[in-house]
C-alpha positions in Angstrom: 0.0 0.0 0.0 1.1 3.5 -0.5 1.5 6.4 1.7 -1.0 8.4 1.6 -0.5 11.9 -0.9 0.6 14.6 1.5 0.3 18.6 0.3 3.1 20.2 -1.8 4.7 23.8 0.3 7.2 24.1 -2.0 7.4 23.2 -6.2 11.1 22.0 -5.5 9.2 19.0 -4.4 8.3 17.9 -8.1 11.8 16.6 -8.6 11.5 14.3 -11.6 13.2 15.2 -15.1 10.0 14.3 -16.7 6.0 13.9 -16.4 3.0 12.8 -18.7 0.9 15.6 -17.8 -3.2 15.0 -18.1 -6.4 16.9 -17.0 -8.1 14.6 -15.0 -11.4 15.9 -15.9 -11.3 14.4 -19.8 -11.1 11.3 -21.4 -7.5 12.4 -23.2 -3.9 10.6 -23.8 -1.2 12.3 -21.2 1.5 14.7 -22.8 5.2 14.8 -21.5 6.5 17.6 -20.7 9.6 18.5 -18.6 9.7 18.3 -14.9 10.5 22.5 -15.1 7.1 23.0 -16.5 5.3 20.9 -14.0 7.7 23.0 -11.3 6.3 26.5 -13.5 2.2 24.8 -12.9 3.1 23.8 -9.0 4.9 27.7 -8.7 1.5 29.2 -10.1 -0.8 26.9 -8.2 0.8 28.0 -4.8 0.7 31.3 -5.5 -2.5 31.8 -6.6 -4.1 29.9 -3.5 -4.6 26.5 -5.4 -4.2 22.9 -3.9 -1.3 20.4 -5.0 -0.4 17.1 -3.4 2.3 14.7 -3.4 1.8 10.5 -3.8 5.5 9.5 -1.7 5.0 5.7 -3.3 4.7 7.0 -7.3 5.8 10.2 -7.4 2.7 11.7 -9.2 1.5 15.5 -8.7 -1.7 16.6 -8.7 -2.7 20.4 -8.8 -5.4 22.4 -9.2 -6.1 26.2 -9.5 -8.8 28.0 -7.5 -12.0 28.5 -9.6 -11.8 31.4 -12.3 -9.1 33.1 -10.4 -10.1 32.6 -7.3 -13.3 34.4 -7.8 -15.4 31.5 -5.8 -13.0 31.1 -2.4 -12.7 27.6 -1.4 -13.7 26.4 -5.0 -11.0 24.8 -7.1 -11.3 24.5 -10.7 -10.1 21.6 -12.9 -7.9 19.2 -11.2 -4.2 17.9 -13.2 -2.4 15.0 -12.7 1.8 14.4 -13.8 2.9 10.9 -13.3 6.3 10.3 -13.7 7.7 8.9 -17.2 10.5 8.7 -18.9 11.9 11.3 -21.4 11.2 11.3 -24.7 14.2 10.7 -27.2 15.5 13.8 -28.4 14.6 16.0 -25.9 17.4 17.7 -24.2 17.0 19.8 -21.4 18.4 23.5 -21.7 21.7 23.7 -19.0 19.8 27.4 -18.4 16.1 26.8 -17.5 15.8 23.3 -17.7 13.2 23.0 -20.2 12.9 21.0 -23.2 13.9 22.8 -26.7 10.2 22.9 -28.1 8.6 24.1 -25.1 11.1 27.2 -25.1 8.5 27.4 -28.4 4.9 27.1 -25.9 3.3 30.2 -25.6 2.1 28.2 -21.9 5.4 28.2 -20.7 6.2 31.9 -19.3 9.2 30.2 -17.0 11.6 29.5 -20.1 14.5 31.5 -20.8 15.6 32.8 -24.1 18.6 30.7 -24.5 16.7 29.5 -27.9 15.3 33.0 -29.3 12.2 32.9 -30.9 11.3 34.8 -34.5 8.3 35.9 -33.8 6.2 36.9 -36.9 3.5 40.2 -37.4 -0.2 39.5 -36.3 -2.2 38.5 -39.2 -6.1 38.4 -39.4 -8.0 35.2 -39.5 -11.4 34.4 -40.5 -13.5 33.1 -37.4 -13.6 29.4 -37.3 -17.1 29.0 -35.3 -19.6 31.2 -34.1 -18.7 33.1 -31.0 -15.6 34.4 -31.9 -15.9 38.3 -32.9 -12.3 38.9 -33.7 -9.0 36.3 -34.4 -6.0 36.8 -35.7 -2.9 34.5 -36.0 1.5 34.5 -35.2 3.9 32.7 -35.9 6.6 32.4 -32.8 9.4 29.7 -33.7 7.9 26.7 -35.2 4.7 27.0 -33.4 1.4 29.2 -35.0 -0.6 31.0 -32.2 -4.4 31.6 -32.4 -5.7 34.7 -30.8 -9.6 34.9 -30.4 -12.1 37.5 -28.8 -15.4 35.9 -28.2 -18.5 37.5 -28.2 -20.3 38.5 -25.3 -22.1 36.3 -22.9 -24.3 36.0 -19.7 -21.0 34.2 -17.6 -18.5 36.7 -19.6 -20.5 40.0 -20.7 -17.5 41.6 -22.3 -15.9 38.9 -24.0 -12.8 36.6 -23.6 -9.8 36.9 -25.0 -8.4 33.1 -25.6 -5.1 31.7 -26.8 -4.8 28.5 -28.8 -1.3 26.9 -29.9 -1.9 25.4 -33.0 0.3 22.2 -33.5 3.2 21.8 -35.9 3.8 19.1 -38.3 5.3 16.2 -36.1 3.7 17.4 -32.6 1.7 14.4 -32.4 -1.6 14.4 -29.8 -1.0 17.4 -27.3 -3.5 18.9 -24.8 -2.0 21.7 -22.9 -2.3 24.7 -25.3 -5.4 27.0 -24.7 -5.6 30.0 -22.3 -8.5 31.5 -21.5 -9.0 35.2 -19.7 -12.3 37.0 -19.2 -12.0 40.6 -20.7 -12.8 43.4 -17.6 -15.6 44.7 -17.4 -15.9 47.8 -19.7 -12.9 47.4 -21.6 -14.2 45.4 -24.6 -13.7 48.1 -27.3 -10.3 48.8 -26.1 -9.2 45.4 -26.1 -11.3 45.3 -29.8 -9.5 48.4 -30.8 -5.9 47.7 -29.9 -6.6 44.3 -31.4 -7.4 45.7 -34.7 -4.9 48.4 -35.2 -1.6 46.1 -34.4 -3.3 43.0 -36.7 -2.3 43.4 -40.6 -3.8 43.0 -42.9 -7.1 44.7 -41.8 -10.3 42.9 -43.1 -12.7 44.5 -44.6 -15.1 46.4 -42.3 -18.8 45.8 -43.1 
């Protein structure tokens, strides 16, 4: 039997090189991903006044942020779990922040350094996909294409959202952890529209 999970105090505590990181609220295959991101989640978790926990037997993490940034105390919001797994072939860590090459590339990792610099290409527009998105536009930032939407308004979110979406590369394979999602404040919707449309080239045609 294994010891029981005891809480995380400190994201030191994640100590493994590598993690198949999963959102144990869907029915989707893990992804691996360095132990410096899972570090970068705990770091963010513990700040923000989330939950995290420890198994002593396996070695698995599981973390959660508080509901919609802490906006319902007590609540947590969707709960992740990195096991432990072996690193991928050709995937060396960098000597300077300890992440792998491609996720220096991941818009979701803030924590790595520049050691691999990124070309990062003008905003372009992009047709809407689906209804509910108002305004998109795309960049390019190293291998990795980067989707920028602003939804439309709605009872939960009356100004809008702006959400992030990395788009995969050719050879990614399955990946999961690649959207963020932040409520636009309240009565900033046509700045957020307007600054939006003025650094995003070409402009499309205005009805």
């Amino acid at each position: 039997m294994s010891a029981a999970p005891y809480a995380i105090g400190r994201p030191l505590d994640a100590d493994r090189a590598a993690y198949a990181l999963s959102n144990a609220d869907r029915d989707r295959a893990a992804v691996p991903v360095s132990g410096a991101v899972v570090r970068s989640l705990l770091a963010s978790v513990l700040h923000c006044g989330g939950a995290a926990a420890l198994e002593p037997g396996t070695g698995a993490v599981t973390l959660s942020w508080p509901q919609i940034g802490g906006m319902v105390p007590g609540v947590l919001g969707p709960v992740y779990v990195a096991a432990p797994c072996e690193q991928p072939a050709r995937t060396p860590c960098c000597a300077r922040c300890g992440h792998w090459r491609a996720e220096h590339d991941h818009p979701g990792v803030p924590t790595a350094c520049t050691r691999y610099r990124l070309s990062i290409g003008p905003a372009r527009y992009a047709v809407p996909e689906h209804d509910g998105v108002t305004y998109a536009w795309v960049r390019r930032m190293g291998r990795t294409r980067v989707r920028f939407e602003i939804t439309a308004p709605t009872a939960a979110y009356p100004d809008g959202a702006l959400v992030v979406h990395r788009l995969p590369a050719p050879g990614d394979g399955p990946y999961d952890y690649c959207a963020h999602f932040v409520p636009i404040p309240p009565g900033r919707r046509a700045d957020v529209l307007e600054r939006a449309r003025a650094r995003v080239h070409p402009q499309p045609c205005q009805p």
